[in-house]
N, C-alpha and C positions, 0 to 999 in steps of 0.2 A: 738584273743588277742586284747586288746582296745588299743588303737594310747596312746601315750604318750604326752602329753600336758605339754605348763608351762606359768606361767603368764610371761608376758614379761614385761609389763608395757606400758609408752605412750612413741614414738618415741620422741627423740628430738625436731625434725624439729614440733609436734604435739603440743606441752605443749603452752600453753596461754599464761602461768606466765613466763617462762622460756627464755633463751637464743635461736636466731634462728641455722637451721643448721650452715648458713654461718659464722657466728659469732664463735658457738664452733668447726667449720673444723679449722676456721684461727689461734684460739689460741690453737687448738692441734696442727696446722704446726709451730709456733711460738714457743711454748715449745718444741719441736722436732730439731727447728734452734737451739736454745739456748744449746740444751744439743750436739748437732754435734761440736757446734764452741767450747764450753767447752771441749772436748774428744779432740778435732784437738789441743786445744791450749796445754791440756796437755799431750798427747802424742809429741806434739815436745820441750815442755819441759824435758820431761824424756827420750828421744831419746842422749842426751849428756851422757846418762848413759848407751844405750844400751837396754831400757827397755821400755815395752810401760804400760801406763797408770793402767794399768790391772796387769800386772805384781808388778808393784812400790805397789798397792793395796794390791795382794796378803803377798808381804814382809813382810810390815808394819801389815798386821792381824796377820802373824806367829811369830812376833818379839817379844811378851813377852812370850811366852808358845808354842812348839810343839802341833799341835792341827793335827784334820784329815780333809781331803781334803772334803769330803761333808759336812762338819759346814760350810766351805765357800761357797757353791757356789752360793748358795742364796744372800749372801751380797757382792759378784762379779760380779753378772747378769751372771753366767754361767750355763753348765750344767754335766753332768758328761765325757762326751769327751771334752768338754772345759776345764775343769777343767785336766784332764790327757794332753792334748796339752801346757796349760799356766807351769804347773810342768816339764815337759820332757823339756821347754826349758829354765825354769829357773834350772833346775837342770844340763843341757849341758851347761851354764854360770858359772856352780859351785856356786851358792848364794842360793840353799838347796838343802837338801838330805830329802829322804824317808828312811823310818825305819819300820820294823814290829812292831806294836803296843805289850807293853809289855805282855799285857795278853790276849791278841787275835790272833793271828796269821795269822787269815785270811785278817786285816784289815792292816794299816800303819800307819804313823805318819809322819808330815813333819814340819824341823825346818831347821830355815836359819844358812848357816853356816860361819866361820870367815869370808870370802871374804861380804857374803851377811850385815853381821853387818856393815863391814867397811861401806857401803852405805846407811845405815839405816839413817842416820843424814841427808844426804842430800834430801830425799824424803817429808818428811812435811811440809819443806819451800816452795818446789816448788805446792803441794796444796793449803797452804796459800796464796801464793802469785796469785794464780788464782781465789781462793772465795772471797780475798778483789776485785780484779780486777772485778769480776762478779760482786759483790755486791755493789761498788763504786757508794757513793751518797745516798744510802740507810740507815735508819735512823738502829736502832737495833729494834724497834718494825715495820718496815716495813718488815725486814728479818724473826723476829719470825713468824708475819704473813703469809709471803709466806714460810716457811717453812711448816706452820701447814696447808697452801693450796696442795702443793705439795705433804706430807702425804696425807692428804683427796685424791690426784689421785690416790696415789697407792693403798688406799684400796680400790677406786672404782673401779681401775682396777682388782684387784684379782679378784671381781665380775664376771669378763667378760667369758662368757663360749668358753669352749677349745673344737677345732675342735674333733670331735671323729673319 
């Protein structure tokens, strides 16, 4: 049976044109800070409510339509026991309930319930008020900018092969 190969391409630290190792380790640890001190600032934001950062997220996705728990967990950064973890504890808060999906049976449905509304209003002031904070001083095309840099990581990142 022949070995299985794949181009790899040129290391980082290799490329002529390009950024050295040390350079892109620091702004990977850099954008690494930046997304910790963002999570810390808002998880104790949302901590006056009982909820951490993840949670307040999830709400706000199921706030205008009952939807099913794997549509999210992609745009939650979870997976599917995270995804059962973050529900079992917002749902022992009572701020949603699961339901059998109407014509599936096998599947569910999860929609926030009166308690979880009451709280919906206060959840995307306290986002806001942490992306001006983040972004404070930054022009609107410096922001689109790093926006569209940031997208460009994460498609690179999907690129990156998964341990087998």
């Amino acid at each position: 049976m022949a070995a299985k190969t794949r181009a790899t391409g040129p290391s980082p630290s290799s490329r002529a044109d390009g950024p050295s190792l040390p350079t892109l380790l620091a702004g990977g640890a850099l954008l690494n800070q930046v997304g910790r001190e963002l999570g810390t600032a808002l998880d104790r934001a949302f901590a006056r409510f009982g909820l951490t950062t993840q949670q307040a997220a999830l709400l706000l996705h199921v706030a205008d339509q009952p939807t099913s728990p794997s549509r999210l967990t992609d745009a939650l950064g979870t997976d599917t026991a995270g995804m059962t973890r973050l529900l079992d504890r917002l749902e022992t808060k009572g701020l949603l309930r699961r339901q059998r999906h109407a014509q599936d049976r096998r599947a569910i449905t999860i929609e926030v319930t009166d308690t979880g509304r009451d709280l919906l209003p206060h959840l995307p002031p306290i986002f806001g008020r942490a992306n001006t904070q983040l972004f404070d001083g930054f022009s609107t095309e410096e922001i689109i900018a790093c926006t569209a840099m940031l997208q460009r990581m994460l498609t690179n990142l999907a690129g990156i092969d998964q341990p087998s």
